[in-house]
C-alpha positions in Angstrom: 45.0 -152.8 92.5 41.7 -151.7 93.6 37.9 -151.6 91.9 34.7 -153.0 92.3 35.0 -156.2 90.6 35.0 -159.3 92.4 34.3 -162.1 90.0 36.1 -162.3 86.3 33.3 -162.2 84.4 33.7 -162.0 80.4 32.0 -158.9 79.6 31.2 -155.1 80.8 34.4 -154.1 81.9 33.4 -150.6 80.6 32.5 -148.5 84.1 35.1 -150.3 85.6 37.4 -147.7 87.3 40.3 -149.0 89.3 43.2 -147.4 91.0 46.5 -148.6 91.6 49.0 -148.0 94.6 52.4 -148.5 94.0 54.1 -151.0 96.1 55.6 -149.8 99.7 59.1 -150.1 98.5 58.4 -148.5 95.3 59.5 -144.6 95.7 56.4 -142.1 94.3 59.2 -140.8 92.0 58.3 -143.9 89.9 54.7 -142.2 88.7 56.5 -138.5 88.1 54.8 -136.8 85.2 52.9 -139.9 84.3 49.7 -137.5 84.1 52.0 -136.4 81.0 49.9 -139.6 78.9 46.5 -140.4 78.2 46.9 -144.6 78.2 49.0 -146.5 79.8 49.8 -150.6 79.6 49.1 -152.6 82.8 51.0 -155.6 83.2 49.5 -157.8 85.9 49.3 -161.0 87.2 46.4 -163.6 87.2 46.5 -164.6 90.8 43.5 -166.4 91.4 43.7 -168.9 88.1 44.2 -172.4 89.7 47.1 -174.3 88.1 43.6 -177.1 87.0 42.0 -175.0 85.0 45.0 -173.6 82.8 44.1 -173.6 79.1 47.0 -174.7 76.2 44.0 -174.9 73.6 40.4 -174.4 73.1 37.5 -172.5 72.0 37.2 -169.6 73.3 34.9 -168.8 76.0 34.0 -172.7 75.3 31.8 -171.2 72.4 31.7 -174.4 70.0 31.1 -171.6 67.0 34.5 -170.0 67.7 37.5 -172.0 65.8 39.3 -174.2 68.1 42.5 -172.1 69.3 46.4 -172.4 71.2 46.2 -169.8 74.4 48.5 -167.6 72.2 45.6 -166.8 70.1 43.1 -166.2 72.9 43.8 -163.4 75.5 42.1 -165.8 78.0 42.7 -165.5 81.8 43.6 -169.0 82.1 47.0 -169.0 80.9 50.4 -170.6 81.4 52.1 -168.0 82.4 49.0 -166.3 84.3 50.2 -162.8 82.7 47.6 -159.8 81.4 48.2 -157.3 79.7 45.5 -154.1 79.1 45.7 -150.9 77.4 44.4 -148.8 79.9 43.2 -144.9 80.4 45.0 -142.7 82.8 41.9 -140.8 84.4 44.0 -139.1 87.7 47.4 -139.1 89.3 47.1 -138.7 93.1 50.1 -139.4 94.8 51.5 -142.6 94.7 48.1 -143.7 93.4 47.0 -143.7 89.4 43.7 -143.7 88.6 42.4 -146.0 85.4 39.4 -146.9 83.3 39.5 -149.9 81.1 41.7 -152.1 83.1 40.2 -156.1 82.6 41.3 -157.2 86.2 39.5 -158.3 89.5 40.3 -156.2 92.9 43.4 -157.2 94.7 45.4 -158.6 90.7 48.5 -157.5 91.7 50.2 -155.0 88.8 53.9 -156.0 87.8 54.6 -153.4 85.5 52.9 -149.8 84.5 54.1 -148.6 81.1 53.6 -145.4 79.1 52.0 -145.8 75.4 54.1 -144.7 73.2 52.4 -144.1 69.4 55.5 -144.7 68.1 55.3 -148.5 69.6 51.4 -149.3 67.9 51.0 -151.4 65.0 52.9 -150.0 62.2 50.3 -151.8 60.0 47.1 -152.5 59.9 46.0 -155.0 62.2 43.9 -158.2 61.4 42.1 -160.2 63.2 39.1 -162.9 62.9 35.4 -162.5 62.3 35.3 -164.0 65.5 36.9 -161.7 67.7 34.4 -158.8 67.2 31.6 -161.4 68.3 33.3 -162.3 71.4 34.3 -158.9 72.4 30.7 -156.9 71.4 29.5 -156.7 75.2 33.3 -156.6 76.9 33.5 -152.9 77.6 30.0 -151.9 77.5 
């Protein structure tokens, strides 16, 4: 995966556009008619998180004001199992290269998996979440 990113920094993922190439032994047949859907999910994999700074429970963004949360309640980088997941738009097909916006990953994450979204798999309900959240996230994809 390629874009202009270099450090993962929290916020202003927004302009971020990032294009991925599918693998060498990966036929292009693999992306057929993928311009077909508007958002895709990216599955990727947090390469550069060193096994120190893994997080099983915290505040998030070490913000004292947030409530003190397991990883499974974050979407932190720093992970166990080093795995991201992002909703992303599909901007242009070109070959055996897609073309996305809103994709929360530095150049060179390698992408495991590229999924169509489906409206049929969203929230049946209506989602909830903490006060929180909407504080963290107001500058993330500005």
């Amino acid at each position: 995966m390629k874009n202009t990113r270099q450090q993962p920094i929290d916020d202003a993922w927004g302009d971020i556009i990032s294009e991925i190439e599918l693998a060498d032994h990966m036929p292009s047949e693999v992306l057929d008619n993928i311009e077909a859907f508007s958002h895709l999910e990216i599955i990727y994999y947090f390469n550069q998180v060193a096994p120190e700074n893994i997080v099983f429970s915290g505040h998030p963004r070490g913000n004292l004001a947030y409530p003190l949360m397991g990883i499974f309640g974050q979407r932190k980088k720093d992970r166990p199992n080093q795995l991201g997941l992002c909703t992303v738009e599909l901007v242009e097909h070109r070959g055996r290269t897609i073309v996305v916006k809103f994709l929360d990953a530095i150049d060179g994450t390698p992408v495991l998996d590229i999924k169509p979204v489906f409206q049929e798999f969203q929230p049946q309900t209506s989602l909830k979440q903490p006060d929180w959240v909407a504080d963290l996230m107001s500058q993330y994809w500005r």
